[in-house]
MIVEX-955866 format. One record per residue (C-alpha): z, x, y; residue number from 1. Coordinates in Angstrom, 3 decimals, decimal comma. Layout:
! MIVEX-955866
- up_east_north_seq
- Z_X_Y_NUM
...
END
This chain:
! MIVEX-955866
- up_east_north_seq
- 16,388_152,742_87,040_1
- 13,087_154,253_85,721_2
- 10,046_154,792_87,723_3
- 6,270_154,831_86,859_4
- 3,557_156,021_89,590_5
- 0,299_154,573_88,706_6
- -2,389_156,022_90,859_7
- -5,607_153,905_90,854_8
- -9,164_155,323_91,685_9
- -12,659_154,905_91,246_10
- -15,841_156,212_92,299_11
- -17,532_153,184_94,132_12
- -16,107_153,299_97,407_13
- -18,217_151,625_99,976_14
- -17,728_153,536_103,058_15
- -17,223_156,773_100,983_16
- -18,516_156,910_97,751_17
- -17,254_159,614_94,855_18
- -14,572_160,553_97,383_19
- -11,919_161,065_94,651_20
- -14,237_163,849_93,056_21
- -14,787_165,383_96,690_22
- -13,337_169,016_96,530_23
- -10,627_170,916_99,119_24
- -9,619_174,066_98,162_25
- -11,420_173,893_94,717_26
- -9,227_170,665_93,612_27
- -10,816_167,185_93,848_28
- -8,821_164,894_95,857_29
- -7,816_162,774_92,878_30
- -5,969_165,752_91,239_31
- -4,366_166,766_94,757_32
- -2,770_163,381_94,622_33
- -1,354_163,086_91,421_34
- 0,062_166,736_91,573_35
- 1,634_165,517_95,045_36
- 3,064_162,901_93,090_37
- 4,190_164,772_89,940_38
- 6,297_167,392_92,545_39
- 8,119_164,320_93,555_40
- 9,171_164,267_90,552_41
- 10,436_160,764_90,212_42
- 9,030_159,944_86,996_43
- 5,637_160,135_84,516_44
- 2,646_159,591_86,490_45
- -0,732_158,141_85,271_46
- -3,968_157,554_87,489_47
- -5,435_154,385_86,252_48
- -9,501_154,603_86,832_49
- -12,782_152,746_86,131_50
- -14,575_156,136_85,722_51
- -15,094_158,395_83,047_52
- -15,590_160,924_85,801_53
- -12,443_160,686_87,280_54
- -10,485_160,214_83,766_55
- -11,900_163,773_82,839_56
- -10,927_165,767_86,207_57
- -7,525_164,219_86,105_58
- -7,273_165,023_82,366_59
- -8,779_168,703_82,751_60
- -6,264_169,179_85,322_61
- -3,108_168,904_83,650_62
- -2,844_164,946_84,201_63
- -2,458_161,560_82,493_64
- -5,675_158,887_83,177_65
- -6,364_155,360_81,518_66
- -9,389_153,687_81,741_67
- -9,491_150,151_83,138_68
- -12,117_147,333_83,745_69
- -14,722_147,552_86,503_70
- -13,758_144,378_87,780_71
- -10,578_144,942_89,608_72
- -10,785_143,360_93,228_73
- -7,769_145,409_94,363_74
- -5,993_148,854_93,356_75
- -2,846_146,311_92,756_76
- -4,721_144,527_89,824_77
- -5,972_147,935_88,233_78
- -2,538_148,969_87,868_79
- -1,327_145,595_86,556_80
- -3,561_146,627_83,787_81
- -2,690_150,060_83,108_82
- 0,844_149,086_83,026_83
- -0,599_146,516_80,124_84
- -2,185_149,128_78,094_85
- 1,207_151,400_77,966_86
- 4,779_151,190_76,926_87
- 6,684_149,885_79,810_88
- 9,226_148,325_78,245_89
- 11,675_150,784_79,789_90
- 10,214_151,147_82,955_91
- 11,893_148,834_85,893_92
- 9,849_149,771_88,801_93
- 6,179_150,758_89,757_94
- 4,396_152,885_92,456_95
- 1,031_152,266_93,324_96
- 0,054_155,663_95,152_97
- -3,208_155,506_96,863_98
- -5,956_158,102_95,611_99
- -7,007_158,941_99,166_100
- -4,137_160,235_100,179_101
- -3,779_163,802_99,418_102
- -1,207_164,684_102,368_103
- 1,298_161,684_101,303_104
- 4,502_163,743_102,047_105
- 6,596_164,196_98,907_106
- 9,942_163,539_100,758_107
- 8,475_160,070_101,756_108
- 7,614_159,036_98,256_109
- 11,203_159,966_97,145_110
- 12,634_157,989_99,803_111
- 10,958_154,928_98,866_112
- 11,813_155,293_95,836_113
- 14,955_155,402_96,531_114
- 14,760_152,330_98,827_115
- 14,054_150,310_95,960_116
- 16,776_151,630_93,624_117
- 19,684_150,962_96,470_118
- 18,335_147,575_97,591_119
- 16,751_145,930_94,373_120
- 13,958_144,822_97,030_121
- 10,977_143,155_94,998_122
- 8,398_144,697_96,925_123
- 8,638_147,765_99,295_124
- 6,518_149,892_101,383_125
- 6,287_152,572_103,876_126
- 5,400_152,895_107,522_127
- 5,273_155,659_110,357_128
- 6,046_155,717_113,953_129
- 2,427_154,849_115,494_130
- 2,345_158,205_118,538_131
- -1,481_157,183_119,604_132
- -2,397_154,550_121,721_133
- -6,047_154,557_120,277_134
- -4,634_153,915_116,869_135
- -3,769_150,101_117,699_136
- -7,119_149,334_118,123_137
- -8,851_152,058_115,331_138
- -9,528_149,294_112,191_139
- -9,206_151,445_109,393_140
- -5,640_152,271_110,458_141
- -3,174_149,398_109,348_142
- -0,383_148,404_111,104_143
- 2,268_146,777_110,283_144
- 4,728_144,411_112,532_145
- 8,789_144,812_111,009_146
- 11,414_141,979_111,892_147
- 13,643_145,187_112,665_148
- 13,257_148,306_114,299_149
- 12,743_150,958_112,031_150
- 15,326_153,669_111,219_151
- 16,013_156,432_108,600_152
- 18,870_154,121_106,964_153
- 17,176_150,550_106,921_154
- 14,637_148,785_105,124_155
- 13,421_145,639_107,261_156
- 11,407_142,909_106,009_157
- 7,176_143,110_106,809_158
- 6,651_139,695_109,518_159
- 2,896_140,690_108,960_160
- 0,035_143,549_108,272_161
- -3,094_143,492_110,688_162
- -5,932_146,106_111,143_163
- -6,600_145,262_115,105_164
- -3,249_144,800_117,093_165
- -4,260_142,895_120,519_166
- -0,684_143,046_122,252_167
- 1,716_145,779_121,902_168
- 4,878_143,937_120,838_169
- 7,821_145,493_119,158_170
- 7,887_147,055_115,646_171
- 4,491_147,946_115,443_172
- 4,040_151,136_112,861_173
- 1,294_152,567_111,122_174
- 1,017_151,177_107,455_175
- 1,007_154,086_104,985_176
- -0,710_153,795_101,879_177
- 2,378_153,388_99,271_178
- 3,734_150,552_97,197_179
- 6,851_149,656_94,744_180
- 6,789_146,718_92,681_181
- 9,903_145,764_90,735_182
- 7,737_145,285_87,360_183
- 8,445_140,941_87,259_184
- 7,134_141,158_91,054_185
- 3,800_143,032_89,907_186
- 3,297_140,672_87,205_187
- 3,965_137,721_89,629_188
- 1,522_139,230_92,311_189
- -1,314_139,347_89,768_190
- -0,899_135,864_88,717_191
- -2,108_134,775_91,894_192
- -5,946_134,667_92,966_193
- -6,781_136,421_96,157_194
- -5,951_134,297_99,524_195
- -7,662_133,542_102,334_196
- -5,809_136,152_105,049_197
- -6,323_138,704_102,045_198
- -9,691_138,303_101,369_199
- -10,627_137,983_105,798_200
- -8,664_141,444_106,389_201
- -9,279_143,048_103,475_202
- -5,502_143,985_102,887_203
- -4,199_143,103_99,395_204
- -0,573_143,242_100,734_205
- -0,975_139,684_102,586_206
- -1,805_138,369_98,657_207
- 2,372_138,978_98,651_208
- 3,245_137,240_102,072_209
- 0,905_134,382_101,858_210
- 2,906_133,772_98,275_211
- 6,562_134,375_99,450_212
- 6,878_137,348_98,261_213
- 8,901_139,751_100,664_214
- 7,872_143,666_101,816_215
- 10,662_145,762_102,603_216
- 9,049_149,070_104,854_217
- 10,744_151,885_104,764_218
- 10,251_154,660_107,875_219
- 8,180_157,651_106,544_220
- 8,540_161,399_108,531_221
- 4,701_161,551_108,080_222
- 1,941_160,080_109,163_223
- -1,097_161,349_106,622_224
- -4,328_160,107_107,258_225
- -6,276_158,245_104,286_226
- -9,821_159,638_103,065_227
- -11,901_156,714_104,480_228
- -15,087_158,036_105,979_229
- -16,486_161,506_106,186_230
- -14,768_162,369_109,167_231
- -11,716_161,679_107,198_232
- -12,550_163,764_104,614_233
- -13,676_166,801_106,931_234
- -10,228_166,363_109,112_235
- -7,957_166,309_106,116_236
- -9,913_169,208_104,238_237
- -9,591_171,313_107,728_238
- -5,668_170,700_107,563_239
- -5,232_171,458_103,662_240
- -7,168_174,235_103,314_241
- -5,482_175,941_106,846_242
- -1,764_175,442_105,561_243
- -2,965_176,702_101,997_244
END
């Protein structure tokens, strides 16, 4: 089966705005993502962008950019139209990499890759062991609530995804910023207009359950944080620039 990582971005983030472009170790974030993503080395990867800015960073580092419309509500609909504007005739399934997330571990991205390959799932996802108890109730931090405990071998259906957990029940991880669409399930996704629980929690993955679509998760090693805030940003940039 063949693999395309789309890797959407822009520049108009509300909390932190022109994050992609923000620099560690001379190399905007952006460009630290899609190199992550090329050493994984699953298949051709393409950052899909409203921005002229971000189209010519990725470009004048040795990567592939499209520009899409401005109006994308979601990163899932900018890559629906990427995927429009290529060949993908041959390509069966699609990861959505998030641009903010520079220390995505390359073994994980394999792995669910390989998720989807073995189990055909239509939708599938990663999550991490949750080690914090302040992360439950931290907002930008998704969690996610499995049917199954997660292990190494399995890939459990998603019951639900929630920012603020209020009980600690059972198979409750942290929500890592990585999808794979088979592409019918992308197209299907699309189709429909943003729900309710989507649109309240601002989490585009509930578009999928409110619609019957399933999420496999996979359990990740790591447990990167996202570039969110500023604090974010000056955390993450202390950690990449100490192992480099």
């Amino acid at each position: 089966m063949k693999t395309l990582i789309i890797i959407p971005s822009r520049l108009s983030a509300t909390r932190l705005p022109g994050k992609p472009l923000l620099k560690i170790n001379g190399l905007s974030i952006i460009s630290h993502v899609f190199k992550k993503a090329e050493q994984a080395n699953i298949g051709e990867v393409i950052v899909a962008t409203e921005d002229k800015e971000i189209l010519e960073d990725v470009k004048r580092n040795g990567g592939q950019a499209i520009i899409t419309k401005n109006t994308h509500k979601t990163g899932t609909d900018r890559i629906s139209e990427a995927l429009q504007k290529i060949d993908s005739s041959k390509i069966d399934i699609i990861m959505n990499l998030q641009g903010d997330e520079p220390l995505m571990n390359i073994d994980d991205i394999k792995n669910l890759n390989n998720h989807m390959v073995k189990s055909q799932s239509e939708l599938g996802t990663l999550a991490s062991v949750i080690n914090k108890k302040e992360i439950f109730g931290n907002q930008n931090i998704v969690k996610v609530i499995t049917k199954e405990n997660l292990n190494k071998s399995n890939f459990p259906i998603a019951k639900n995804f929630t920012r603020i957990i209020s009980n600690e029940s059972q198979n409750i991880y942290h929500h890592l910023g990585i999808y794979c669409y088979q592409v019918d399930t992308l197209k299907k996704f699309v189709s429909f207009n943003q729900s309710m629980n989507e649109i309240k929690n601002n989490l585009e993955q509930l578009r999928a359950l409110d619609n019957n679509i399933n999420i496999n998760v996979g359990l990740a090693e790591s447990s990167p944080i996202g570039v969110d805030t500023e604090e974010d940003f000056v955390a993450i940039k202390k950690i990449m620039e100490y192992k480099s």
